[in-house]
N, CA, C and O atoms as a Maestro MAE file, in Angstrom:
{
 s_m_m2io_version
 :::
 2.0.0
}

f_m_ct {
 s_m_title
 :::
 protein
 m_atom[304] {
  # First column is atom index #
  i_m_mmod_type
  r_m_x_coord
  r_m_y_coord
  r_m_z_coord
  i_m_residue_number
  s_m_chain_name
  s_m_pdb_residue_name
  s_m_pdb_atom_name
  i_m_atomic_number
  :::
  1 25 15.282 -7.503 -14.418 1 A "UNK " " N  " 7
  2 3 13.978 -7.815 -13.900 1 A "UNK " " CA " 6
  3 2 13.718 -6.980 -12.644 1 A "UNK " " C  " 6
  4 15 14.653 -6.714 -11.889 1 A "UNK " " O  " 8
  5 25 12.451 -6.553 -12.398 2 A "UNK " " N  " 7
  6 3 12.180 -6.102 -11.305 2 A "UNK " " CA " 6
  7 2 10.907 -6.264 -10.110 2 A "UNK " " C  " 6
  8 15 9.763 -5.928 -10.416 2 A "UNK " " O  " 8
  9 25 11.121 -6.630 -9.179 3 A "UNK " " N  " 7
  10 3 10.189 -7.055 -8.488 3 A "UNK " " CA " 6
  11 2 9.487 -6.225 -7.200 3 A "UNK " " C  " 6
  12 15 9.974 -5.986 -6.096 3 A "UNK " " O  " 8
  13 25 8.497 -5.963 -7.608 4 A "UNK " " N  " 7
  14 3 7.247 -5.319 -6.985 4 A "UNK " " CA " 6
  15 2 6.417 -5.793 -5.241 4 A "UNK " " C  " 6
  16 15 5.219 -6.044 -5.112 4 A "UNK " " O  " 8
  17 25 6.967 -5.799 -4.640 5 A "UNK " " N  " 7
  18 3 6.348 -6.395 -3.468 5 A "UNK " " CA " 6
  19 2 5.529 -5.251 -2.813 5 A "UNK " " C  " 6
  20 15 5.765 -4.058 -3.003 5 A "UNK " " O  " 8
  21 25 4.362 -5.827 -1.877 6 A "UNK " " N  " 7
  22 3 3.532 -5.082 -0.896 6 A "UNK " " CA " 6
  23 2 3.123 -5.869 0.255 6 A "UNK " " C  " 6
  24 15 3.440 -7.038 0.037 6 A "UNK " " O  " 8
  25 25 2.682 -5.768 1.136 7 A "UNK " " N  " 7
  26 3 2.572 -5.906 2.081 7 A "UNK " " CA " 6
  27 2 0.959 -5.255 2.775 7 A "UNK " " C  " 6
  28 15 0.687 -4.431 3.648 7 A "UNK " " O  " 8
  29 25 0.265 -6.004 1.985 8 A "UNK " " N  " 7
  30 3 -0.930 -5.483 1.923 8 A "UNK " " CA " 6
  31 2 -2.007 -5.490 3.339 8 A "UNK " " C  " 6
  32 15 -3.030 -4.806 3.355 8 A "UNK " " O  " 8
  33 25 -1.713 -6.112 4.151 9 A "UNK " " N  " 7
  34 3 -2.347 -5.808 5.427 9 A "UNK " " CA " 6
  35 2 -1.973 -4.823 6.200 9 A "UNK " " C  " 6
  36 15 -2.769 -4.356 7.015 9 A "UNK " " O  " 8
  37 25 -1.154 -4.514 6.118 10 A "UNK " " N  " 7
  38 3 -1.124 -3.018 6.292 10 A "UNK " " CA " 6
  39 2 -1.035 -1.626 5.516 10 A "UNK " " C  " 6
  40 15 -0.301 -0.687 5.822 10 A "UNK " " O  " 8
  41 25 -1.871 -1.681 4.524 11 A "UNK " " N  " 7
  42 3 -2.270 -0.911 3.358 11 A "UNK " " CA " 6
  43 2 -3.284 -0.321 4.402 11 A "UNK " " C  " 6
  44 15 -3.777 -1.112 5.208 11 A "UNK " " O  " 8
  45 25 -3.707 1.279 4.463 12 A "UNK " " N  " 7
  46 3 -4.894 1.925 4.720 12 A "UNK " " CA " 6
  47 2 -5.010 2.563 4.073 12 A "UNK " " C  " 6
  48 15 -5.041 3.772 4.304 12 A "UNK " " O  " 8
  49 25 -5.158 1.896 2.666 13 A "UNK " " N  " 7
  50 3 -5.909 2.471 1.727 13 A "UNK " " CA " 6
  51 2 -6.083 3.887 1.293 13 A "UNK " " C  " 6
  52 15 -7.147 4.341 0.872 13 A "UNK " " O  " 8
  53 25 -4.707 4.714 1.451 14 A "UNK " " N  " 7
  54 3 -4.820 5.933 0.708 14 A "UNK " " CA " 6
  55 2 -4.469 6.331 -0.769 14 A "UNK " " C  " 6
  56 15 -4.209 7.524 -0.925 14 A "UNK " " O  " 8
  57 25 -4.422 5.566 -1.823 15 A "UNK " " N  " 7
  58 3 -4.511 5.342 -3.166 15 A "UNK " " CA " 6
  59 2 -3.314 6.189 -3.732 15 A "UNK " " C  " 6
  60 15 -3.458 6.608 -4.881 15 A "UNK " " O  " 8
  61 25 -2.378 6.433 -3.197 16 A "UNK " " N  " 7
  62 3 -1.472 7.299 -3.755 16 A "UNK " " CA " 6
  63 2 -0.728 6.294 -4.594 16 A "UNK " " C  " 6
  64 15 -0.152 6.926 -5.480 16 A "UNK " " O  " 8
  65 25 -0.478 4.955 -4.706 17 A "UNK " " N  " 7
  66 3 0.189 3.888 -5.508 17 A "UNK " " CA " 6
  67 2 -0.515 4.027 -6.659 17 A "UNK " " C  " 6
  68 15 -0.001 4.273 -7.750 17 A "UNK " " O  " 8
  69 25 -2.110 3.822 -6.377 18 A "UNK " " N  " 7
  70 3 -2.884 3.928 -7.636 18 A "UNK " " CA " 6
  71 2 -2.759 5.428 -8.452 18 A "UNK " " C  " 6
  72 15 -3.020 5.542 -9.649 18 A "UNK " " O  " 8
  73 25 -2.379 6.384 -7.712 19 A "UNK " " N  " 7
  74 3 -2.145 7.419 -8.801 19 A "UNK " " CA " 6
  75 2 -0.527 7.744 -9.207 19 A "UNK " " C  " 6
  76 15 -0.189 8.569 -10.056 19 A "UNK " " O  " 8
  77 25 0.048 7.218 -8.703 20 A "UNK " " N  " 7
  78 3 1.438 6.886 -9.364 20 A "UNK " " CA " 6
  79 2 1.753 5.901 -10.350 20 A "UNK " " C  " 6
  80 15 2.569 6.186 -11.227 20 A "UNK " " O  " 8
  81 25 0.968 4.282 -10.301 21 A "UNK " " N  " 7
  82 3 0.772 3.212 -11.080 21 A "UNK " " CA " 6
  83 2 -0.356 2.951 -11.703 21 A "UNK " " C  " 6
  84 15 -0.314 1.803 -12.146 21 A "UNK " " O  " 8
  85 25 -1.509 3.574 -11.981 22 A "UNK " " N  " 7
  86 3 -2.128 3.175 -12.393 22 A "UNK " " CA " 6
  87 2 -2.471 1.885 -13.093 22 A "UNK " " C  " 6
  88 15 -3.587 1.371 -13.023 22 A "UNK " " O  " 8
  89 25 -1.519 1.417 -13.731 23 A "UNK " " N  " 7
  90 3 -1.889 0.174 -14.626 23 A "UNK " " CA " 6
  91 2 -1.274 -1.390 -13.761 23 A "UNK " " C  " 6
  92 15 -1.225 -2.590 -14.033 23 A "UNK " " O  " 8
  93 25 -0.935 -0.616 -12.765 24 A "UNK " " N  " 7
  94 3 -0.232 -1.751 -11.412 24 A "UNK " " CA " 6
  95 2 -0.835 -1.929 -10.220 24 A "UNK " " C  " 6
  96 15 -0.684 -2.891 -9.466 24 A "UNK " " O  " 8
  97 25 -1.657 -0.799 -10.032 25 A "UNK " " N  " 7
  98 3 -2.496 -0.822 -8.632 25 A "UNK " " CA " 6
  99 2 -4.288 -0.522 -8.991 25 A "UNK " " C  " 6
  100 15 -4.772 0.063 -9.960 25 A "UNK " " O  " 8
  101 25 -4.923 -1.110 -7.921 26 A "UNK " " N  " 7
  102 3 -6.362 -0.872 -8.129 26 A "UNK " " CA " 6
  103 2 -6.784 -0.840 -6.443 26 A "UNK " " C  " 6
  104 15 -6.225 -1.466 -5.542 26 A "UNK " " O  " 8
  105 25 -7.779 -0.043 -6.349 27 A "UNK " " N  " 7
  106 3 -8.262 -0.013 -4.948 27 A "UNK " " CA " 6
  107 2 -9.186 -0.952 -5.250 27 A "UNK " " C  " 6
  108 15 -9.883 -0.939 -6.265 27 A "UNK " " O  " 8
  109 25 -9.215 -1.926 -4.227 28 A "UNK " " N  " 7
  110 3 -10.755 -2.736 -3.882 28 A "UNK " " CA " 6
  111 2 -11.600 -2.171 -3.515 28 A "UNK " " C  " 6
  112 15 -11.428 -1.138 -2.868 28 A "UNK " " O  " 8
  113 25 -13.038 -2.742 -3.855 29 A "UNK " " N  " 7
  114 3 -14.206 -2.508 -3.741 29 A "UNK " " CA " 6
  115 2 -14.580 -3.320 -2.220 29 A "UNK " " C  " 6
  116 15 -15.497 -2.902 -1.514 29 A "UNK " " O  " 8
  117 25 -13.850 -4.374 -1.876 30 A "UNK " " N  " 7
  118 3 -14.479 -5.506 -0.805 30 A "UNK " " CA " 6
  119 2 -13.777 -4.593 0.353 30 A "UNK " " C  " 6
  120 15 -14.672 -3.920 0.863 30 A "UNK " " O  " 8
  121 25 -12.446 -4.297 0.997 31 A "UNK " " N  " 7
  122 3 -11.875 -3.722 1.809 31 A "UNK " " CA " 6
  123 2 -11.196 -1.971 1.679 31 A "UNK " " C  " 6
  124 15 -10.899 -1.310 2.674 31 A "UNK " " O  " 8
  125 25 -11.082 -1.561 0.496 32 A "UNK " " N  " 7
  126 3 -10.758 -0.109 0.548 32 A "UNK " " CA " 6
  127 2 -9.803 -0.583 0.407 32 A "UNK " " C  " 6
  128 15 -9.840 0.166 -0.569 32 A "UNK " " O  " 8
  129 25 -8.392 -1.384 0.333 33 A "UNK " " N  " 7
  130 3 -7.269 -1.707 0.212 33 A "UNK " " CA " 6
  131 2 -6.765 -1.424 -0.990 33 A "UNK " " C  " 6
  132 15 -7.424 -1.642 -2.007 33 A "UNK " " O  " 8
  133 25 -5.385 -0.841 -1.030 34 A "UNK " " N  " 7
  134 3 -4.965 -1.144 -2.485 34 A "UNK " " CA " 6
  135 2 -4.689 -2.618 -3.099 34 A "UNK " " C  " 6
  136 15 -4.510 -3.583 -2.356 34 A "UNK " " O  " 8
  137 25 -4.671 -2.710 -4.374 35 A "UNK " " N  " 7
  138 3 -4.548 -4.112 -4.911 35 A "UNK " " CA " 6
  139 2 -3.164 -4.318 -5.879 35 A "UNK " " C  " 6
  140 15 -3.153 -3.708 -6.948 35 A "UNK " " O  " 8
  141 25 -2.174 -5.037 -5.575 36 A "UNK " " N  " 7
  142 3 -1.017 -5.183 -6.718 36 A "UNK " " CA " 6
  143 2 -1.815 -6.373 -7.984 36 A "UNK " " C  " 6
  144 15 -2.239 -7.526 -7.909 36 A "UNK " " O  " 8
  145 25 -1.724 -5.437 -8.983 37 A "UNK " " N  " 7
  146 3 -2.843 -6.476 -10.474 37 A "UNK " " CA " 6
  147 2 -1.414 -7.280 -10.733 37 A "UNK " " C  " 6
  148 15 -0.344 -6.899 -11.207 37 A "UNK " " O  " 8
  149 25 -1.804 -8.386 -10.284 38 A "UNK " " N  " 7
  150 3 -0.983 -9.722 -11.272 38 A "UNK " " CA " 6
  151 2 0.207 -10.436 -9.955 38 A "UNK " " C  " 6
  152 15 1.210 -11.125 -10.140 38 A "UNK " " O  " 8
  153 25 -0.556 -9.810 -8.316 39 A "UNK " " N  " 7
  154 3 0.430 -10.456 -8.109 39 A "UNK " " CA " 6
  155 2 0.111 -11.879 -7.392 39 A "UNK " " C  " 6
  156 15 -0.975 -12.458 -7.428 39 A "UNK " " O  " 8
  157 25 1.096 -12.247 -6.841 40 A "UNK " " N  " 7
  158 3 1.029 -13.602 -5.658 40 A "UNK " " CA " 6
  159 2 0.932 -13.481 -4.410 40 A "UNK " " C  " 6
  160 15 1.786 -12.903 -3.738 40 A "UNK " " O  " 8
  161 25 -0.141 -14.021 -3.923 41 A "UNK " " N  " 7
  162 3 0.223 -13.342 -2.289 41 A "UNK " " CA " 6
  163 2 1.002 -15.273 -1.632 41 A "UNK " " C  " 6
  164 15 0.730 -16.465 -1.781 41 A "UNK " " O  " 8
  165 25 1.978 -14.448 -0.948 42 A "UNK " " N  " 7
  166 3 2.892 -15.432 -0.194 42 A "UNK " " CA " 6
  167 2 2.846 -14.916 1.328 42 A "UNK " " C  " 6
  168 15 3.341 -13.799 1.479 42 A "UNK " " O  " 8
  169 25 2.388 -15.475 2.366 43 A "UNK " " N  " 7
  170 3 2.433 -15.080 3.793 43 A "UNK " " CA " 6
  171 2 2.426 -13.729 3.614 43 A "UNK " " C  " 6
  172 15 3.461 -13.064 3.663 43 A "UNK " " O  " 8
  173 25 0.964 -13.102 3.340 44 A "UNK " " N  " 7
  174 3 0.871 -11.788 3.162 44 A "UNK " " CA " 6
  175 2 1.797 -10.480 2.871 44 A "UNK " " C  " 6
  176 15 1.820 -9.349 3.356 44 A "UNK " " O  " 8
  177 25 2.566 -11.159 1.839 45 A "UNK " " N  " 7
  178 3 3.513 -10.600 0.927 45 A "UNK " " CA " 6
  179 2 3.188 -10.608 -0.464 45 A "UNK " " C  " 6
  180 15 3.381 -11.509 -1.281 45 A "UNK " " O  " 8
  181 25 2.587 -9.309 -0.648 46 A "UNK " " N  " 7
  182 3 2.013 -9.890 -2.475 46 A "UNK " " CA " 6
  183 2 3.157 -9.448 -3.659 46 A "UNK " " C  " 6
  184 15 3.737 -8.370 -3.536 46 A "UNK " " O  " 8
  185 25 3.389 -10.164 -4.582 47 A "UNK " " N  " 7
  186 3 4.747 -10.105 -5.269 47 A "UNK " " CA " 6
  187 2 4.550 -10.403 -6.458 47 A "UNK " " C  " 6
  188 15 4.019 -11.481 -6.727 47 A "UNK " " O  " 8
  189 25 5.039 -9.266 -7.725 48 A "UNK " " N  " 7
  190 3 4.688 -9.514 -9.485 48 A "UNK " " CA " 6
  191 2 5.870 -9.142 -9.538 48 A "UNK " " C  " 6
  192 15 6.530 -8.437 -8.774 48 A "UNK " " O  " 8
  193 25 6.219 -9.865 -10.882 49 A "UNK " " N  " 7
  194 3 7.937 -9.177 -11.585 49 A "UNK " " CA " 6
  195 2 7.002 -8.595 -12.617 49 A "UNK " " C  " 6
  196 15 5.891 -8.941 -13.018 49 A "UNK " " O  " 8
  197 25 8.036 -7.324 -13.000 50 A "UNK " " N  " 7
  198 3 7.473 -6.713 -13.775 50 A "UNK " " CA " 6
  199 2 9.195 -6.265 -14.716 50 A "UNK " " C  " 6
  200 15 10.326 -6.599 -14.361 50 A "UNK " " O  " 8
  201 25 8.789 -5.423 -15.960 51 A "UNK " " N  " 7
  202 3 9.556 -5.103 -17.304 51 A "UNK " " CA " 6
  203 2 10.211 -4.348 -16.580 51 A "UNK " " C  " 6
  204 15 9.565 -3.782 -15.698 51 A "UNK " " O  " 8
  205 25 11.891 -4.020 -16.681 52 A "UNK " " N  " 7
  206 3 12.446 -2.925 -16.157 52 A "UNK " " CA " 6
  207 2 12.070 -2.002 -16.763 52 A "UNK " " C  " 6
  208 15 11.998 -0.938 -16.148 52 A "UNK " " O  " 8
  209 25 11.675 -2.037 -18.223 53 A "UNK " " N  " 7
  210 3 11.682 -0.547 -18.609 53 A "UNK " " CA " 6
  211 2 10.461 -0.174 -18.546 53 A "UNK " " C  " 6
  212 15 10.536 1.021 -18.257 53 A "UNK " " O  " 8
  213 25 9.211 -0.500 -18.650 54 A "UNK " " N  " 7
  214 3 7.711 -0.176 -18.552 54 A "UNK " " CA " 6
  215 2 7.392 0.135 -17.575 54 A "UNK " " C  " 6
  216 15 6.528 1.011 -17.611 54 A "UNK " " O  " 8
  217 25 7.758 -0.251 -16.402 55 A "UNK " " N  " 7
  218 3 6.712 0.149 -15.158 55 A "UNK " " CA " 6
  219 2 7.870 0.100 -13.998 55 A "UNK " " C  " 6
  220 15 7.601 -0.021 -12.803 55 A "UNK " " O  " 8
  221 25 8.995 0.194 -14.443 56 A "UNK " " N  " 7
  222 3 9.955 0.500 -13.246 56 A "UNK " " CA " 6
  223 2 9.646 2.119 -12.441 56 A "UNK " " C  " 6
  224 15 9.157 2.429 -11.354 56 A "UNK " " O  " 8
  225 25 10.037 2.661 -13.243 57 A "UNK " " N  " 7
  226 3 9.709 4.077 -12.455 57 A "UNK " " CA " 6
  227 2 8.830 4.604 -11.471 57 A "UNK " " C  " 6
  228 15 9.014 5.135 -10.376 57 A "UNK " " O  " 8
  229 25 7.624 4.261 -12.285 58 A "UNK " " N  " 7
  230 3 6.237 4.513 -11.508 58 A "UNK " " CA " 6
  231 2 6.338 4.058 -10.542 58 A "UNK " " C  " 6
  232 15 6.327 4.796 -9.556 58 A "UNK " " O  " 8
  233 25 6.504 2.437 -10.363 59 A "UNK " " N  " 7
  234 3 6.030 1.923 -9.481 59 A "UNK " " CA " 6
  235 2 7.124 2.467 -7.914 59 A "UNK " " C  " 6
  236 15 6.916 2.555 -6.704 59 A "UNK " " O  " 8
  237 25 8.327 2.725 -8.865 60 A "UNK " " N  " 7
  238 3 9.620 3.375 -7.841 60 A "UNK " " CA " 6
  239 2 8.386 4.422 -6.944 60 A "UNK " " C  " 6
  240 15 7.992 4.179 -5.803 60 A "UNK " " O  " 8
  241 25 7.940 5.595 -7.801 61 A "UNK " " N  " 7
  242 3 7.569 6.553 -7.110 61 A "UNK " " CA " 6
  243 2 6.207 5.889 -6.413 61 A "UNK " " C  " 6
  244 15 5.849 6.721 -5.579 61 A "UNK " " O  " 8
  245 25 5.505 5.019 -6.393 62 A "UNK " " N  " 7
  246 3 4.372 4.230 -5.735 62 A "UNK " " CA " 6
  247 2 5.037 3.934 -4.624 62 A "UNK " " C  " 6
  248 15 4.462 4.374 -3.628 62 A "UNK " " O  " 8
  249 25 6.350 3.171 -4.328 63 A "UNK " " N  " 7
  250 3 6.442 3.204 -3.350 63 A "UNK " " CA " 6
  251 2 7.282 4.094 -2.317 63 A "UNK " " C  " 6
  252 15 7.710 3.652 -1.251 63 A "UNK " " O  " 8
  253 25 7.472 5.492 -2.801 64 A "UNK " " N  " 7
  254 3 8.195 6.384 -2.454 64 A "UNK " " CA " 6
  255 2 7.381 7.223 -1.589 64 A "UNK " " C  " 6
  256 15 7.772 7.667 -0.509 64 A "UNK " " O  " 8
  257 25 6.056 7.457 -2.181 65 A "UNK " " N  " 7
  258 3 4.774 8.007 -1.596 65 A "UNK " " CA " 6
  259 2 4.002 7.320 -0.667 65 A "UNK " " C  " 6
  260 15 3.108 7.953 -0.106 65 A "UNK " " O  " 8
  261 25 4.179 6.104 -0.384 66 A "UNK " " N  " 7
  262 3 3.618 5.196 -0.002 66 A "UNK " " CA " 6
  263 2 3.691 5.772 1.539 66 A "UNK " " C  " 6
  264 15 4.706 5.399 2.127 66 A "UNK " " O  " 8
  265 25 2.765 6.651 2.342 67 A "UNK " " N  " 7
  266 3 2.926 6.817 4.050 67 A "UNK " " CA " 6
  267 2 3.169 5.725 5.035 67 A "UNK " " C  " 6
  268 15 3.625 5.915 6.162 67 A "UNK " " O  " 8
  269 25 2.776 4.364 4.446 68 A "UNK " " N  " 7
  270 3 3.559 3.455 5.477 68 A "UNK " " CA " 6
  271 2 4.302 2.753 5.292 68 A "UNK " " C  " 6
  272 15 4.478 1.906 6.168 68 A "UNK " " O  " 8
  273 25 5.107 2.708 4.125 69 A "UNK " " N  " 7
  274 3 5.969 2.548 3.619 69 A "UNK " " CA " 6
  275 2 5.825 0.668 3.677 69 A "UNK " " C  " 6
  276 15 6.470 -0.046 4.445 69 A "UNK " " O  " 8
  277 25 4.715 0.141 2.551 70 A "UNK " " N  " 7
  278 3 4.370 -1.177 2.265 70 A "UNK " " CA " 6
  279 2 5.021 -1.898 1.382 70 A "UNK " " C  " 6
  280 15 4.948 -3.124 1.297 70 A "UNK " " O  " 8
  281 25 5.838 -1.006 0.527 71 A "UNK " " N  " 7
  282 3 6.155 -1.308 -1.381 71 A "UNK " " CA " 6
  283 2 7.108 -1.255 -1.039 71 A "UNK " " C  " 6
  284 15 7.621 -0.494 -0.218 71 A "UNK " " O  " 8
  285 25 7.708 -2.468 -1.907 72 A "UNK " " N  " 7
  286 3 9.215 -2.036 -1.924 72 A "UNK " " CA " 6
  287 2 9.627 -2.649 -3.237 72 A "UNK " " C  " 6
  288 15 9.220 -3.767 -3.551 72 A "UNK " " O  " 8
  289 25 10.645 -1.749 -4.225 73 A "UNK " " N  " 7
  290 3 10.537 -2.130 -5.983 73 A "UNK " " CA " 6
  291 2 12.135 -2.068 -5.668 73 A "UNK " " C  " 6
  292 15 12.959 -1.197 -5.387 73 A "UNK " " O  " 8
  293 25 12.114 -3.545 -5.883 74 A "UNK " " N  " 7
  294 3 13.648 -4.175 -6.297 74 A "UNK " " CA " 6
  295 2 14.290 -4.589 -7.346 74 A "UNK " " C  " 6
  296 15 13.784 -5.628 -7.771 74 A "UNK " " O  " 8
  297 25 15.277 -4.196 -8.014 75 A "UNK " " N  " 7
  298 3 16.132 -4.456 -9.067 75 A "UNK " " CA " 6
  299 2 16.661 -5.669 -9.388 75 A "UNK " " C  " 6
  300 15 17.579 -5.696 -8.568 75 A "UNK " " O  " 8
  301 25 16.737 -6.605 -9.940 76 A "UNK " " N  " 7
  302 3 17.309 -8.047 -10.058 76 A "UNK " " CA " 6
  303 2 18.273 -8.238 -10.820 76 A "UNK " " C  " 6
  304 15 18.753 -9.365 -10.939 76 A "UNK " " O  " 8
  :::
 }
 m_bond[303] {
  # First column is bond index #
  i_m_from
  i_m_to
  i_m_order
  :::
  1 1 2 1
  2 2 3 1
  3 3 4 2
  4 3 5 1
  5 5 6 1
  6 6 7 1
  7 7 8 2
  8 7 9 1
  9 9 10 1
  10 10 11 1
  11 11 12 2
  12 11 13 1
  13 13 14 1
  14 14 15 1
  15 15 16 2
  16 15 17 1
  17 17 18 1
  18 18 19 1
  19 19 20 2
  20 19 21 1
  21 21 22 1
  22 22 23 1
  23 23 24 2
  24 23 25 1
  25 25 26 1
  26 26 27 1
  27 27 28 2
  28 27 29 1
  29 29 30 1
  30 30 31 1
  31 31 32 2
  32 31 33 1
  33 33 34 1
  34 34 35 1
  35 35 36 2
  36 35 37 1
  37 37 38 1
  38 38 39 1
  39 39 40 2
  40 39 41 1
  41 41 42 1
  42 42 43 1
  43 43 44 2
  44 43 45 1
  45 45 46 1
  46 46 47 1
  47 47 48 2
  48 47 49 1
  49 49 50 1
  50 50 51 1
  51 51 52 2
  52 51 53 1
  53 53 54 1
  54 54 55 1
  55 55 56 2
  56 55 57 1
  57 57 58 1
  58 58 59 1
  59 59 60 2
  60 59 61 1
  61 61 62 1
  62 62 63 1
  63 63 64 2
  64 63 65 1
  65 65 66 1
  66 66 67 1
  67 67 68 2
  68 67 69 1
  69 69 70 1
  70 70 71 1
  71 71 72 2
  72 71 73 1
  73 73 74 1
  74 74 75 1
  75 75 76 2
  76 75 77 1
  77 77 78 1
  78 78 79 1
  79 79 80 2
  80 79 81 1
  81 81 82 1
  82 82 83 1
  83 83 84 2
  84 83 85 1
  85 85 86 1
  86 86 87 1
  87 87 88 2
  88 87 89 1
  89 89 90 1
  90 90 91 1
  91 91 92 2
  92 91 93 1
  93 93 94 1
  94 94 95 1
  95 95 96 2
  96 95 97 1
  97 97 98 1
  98 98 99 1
  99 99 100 2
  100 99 101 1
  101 101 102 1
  102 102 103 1
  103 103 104 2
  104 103 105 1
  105 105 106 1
  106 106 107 1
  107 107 108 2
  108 107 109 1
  109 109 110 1
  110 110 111 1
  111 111 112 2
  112 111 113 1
  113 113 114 1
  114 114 115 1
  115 115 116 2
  116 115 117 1
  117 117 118 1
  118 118 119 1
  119 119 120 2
  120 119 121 1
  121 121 122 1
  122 122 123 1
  123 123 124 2
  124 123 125 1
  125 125 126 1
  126 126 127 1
  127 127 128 2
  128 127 129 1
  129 129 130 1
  130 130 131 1
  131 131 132 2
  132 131 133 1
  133 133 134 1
  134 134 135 1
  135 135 136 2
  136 135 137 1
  137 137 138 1
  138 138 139 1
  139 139 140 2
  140 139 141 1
  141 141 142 1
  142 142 143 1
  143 143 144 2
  144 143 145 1
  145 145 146 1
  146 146 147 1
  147 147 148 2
  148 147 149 1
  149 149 150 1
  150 150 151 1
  151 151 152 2
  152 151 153 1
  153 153 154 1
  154 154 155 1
  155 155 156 2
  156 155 157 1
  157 157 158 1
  158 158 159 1
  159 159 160 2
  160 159 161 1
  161 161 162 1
  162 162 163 1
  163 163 164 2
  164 163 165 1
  165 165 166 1
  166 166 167 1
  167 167 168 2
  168 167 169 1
  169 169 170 1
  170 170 171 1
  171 171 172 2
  172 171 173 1
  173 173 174 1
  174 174 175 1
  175 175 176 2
  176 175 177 1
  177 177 178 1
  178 178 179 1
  179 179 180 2
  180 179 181 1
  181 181 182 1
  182 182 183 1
  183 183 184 2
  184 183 185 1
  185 185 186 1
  186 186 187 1
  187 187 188 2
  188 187 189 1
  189 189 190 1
  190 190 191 1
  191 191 192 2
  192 191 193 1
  193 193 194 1
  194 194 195 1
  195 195 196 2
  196 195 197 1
  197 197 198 1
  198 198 199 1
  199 199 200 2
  200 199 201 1
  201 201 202 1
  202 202 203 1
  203 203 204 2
  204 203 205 1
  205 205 206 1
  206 206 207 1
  207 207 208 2
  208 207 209 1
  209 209 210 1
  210 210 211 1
  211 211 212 2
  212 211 213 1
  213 213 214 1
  214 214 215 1
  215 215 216 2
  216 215 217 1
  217 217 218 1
  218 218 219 1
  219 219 220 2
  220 219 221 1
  221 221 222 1
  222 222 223 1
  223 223 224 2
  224 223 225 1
  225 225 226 1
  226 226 227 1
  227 227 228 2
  228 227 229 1
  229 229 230 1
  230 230 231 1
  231 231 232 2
  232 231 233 1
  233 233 234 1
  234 234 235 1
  235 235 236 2
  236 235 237 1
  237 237 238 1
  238 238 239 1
  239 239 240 2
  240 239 241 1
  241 241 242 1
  242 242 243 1
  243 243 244 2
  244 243 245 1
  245 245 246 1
  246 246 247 1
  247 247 248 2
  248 247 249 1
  249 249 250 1
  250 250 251 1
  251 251 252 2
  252 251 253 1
  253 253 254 1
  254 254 255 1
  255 255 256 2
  256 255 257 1
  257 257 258 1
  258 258 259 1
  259 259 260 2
  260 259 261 1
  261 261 262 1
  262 262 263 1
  263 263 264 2
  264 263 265 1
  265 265 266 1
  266 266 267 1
  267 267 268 2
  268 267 269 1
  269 269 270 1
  270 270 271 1
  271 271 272 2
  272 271 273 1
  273 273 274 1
  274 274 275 1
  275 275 276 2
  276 275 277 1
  277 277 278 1
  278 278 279 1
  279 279 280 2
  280 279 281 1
  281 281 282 1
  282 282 283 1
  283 283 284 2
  284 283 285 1
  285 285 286 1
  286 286 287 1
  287 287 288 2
  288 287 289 1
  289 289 290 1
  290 290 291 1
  291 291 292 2
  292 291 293 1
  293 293 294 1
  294 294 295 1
  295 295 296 2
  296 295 297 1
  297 297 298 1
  298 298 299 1
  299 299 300 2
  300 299 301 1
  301 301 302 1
  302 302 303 1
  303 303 304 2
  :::
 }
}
């Protein structure tokens, strides 16, 4: 299993997650923020498990690119 966290208040919104994940990230329309699709926000910690084999990678390099370094994709 692998789990997808962000840390979305401090997202400034430079979409590089969304072009690494596409089918995992979406920029908002209300704040310019990026968006994790499907997750939970917990004390502004937003968090989805996701398939190791489908969307592990990407999301690896989403948060590799990430300039403030928000993402962090953990192995379970």
């Amino acid at each position: 299993m692998v789990i997808v966290t962000q840390q979305r208040d401090k997202c400034i919104g430079c979409g590089y997650c969304v072009e690494a994940a596409p089918n995992r990230w979406r920029m908002s329309k209300k704040d310019g923020k990026c968006h994790l699709l499907g997750s939970k926000n917990k004390k502004g910690f937003h968090t989805v498990k996701i398939s190791e084999d489908d969307e592990y990678e990407e999301n690896f390099v989403a948060a590799e690119v990430c300039p403030v370094k928000i993402i962090q994709v953990t192995l379970k």
